[in-house]
C-alpha positions in Angstrom: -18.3 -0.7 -5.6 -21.6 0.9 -5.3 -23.0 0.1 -2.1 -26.5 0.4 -0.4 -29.5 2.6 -2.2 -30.7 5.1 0.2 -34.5 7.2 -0.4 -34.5 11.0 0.2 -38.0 12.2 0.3 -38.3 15.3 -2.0 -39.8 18.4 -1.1 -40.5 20.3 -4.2 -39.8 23.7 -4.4 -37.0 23.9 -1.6 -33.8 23.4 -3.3 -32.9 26.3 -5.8 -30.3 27.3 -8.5 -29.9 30.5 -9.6 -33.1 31.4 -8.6 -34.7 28.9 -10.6 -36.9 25.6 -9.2 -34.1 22.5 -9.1 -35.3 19.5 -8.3 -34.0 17.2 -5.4 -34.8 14.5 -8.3 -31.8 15.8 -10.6 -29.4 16.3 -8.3 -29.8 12.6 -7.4 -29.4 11.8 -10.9 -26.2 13.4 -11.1 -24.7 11.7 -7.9 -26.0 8.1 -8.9 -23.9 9.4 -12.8 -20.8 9.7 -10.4 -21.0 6.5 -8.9 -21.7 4.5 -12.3 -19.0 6.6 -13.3 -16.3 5.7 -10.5 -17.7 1.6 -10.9 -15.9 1.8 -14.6 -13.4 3.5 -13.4 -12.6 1.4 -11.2 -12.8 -1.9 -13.1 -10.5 -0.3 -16.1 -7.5 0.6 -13.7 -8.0 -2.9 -12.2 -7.5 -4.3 -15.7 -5.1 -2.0 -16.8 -3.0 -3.1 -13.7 -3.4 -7.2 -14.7 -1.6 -5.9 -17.9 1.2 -4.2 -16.1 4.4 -6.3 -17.1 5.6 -9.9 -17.2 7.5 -11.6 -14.9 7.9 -13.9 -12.1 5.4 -13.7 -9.5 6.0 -16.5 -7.0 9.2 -18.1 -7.2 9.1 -22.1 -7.6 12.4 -22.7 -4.9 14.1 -25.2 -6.8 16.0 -28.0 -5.3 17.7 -31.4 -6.2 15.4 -34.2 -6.7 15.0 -37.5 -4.9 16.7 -38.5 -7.9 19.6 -36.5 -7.4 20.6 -36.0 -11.2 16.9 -34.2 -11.8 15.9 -31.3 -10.1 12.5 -29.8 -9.1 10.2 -26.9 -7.9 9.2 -27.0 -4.0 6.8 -24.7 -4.2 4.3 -23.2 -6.3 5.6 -21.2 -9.7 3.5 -18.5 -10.8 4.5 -16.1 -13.5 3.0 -13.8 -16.4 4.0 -14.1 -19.9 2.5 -12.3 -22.6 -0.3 -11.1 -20.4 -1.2 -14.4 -19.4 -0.7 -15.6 -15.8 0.4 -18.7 -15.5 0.7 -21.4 -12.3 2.9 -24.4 -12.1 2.3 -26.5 -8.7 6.0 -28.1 -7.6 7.1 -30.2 -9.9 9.5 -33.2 -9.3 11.8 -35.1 -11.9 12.5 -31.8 -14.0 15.5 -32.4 -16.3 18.5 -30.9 -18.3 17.4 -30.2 -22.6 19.9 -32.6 -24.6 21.9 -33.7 -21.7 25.1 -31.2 -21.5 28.1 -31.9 -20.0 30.8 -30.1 -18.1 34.6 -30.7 -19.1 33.9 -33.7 -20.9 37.3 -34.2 -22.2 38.3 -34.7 -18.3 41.2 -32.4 -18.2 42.9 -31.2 -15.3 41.6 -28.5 -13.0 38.0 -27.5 -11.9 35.5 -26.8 -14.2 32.0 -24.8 -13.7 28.8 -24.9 -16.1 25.9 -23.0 -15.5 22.4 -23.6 -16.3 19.5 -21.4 -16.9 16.0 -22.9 -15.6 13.0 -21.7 -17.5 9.4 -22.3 -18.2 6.8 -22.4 -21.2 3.9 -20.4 -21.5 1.4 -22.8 -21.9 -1.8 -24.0 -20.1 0.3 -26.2 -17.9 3.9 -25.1 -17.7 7.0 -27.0 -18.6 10.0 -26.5 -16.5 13.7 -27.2 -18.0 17.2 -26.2 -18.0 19.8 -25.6 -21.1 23.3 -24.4 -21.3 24.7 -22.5 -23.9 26.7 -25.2 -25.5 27.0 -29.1 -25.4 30.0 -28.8 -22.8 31.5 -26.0 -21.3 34.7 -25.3 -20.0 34.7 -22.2 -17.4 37.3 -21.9 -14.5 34.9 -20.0 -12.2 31.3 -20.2 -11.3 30.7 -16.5 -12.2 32.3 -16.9 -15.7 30.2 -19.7 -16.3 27.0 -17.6 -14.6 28.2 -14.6 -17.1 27.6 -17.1 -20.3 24.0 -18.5 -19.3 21.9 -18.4 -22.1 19.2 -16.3 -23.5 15.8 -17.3 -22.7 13.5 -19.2 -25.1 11.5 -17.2 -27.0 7.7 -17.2 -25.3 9.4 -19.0 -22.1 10.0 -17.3 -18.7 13.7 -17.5 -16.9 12.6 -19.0 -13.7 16.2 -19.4 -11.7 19.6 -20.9 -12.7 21.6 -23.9 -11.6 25.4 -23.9 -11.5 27.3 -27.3 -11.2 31.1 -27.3 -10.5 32.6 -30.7 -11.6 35.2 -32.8 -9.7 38.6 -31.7 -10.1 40.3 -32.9 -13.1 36.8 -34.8 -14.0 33.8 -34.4 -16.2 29.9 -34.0 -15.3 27.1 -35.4 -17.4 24.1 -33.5 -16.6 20.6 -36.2 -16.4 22.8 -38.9 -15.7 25.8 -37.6 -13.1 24.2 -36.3 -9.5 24.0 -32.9 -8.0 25.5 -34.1 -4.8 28.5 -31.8 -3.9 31.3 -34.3 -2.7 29.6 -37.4 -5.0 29.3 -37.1 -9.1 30.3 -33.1 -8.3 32.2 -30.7 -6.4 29.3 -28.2 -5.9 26.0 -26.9 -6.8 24.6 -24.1 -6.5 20.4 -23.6 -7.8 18.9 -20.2 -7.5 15.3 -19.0 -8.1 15.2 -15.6 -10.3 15.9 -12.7 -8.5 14.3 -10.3 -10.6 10.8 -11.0 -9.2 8.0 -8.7 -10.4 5.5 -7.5 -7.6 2.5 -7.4 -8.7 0.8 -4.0 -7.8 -2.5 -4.2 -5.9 -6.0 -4.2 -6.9 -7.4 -0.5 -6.5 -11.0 -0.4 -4.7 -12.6 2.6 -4.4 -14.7 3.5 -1.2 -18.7 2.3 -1.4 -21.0 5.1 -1.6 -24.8 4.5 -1.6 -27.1 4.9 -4.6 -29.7 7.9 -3.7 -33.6 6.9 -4.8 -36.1 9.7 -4.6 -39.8 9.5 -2.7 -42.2 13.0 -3.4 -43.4 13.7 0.0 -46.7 15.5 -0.7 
């Protein structure tokens, strides 16, 4: 913060404090205190804000894959988790934990699952999606959003995906496609929408170091 050191000659005897000799050499000592001061200042609240909150920071826009049964980040994922900050570049060929399945049984009528996309808070991220059982069963898209599952412990919920089968047909995630009108009747991926905004840095306006020259 602080910014160029500037010399004030001193002339002894001129500035004065209750009537007593004050030297221009003490008053620059106290200024230059102020500006050491306002430096640690200023790098605390800038490390007290890196420690604000977790969350996601930059959303990874998920898509289907190339492979159309896997599914993938587009862009960039960056998120804080425990303090840490972590950054994922997009990421093809993600996959579905343990392969669940939607109305496997194949009875009649249309079926939903939803799926919650999260990632792991390590050095380099892993990015998956689970349901909350083997195979699910629910007659709407928002009943089967209303069931997604609670988030790993140590991982970060980074969107959801939500597959509606064929009517009167199953869906086998990691093997079935996420092409609505192919292996399914829909699909539906969303990034989280509870993104955290990270608060800016906080930089406090240069002032200049004072140096004192005796001008005899």
């Amino acid at each position: 913060m602080s910014g160029t050191s500037v010399t004030v000659k001193r002339a002894w005897g001129l500035a004065t404090q209750g009537g007593q000799q004050d030297p221009l050499g003490a008053q620059v000592a106290e200024h230059n205190k102020v500006i050491t001061d306002l430096d640690a200042l200023e790098t605390a609240v800038n490390a007290a804000l890196g420690a604000v909150g977790d969350g996601v920071l930059q959303g990874g826009t998920l898509a289907v894959s190339g492979t159309t049964d896997q599914f993938k980040t587009t862009t960039e994922l960056v998120f804080r988790k425990a303090g840490i900050q972590r950054v994922l570049a997009a990421t093809d060929s993600l996959e579905f934990v343990a392969a669940p399945t939607i109305n496997t049984a194949g009875d009649t009528g249309s079926f939903f699952g939803a799926f919650l996309v999260e990632a792991t808070n390590v050095a380099t991220p892993v990015v998956s999606a689970k349901a909350v059982s083997a195979d699910q069963v629910y007659t709407s898209a928002a009943l089967a959003l209303a069931a997604l599952p609670a988030v790993t412990a140590g991982s970060t919920k980074i969107g959801s995906i939500v597959v509606g089968a064929n009517v009167d047909s199953s869906w086998t995630s990691n093997t079935d496609d996420m092409v609505a009108g192919s292996d399914c009747a829909s699909v539906v991926l969303a990034n989280e929408s509870s993104i955290y905004a990270a608060p800016a840095d906080v930089s406090i306006t240069a002032a200049k170091i004072l140096t004192t020259e005796s001008q005899d």
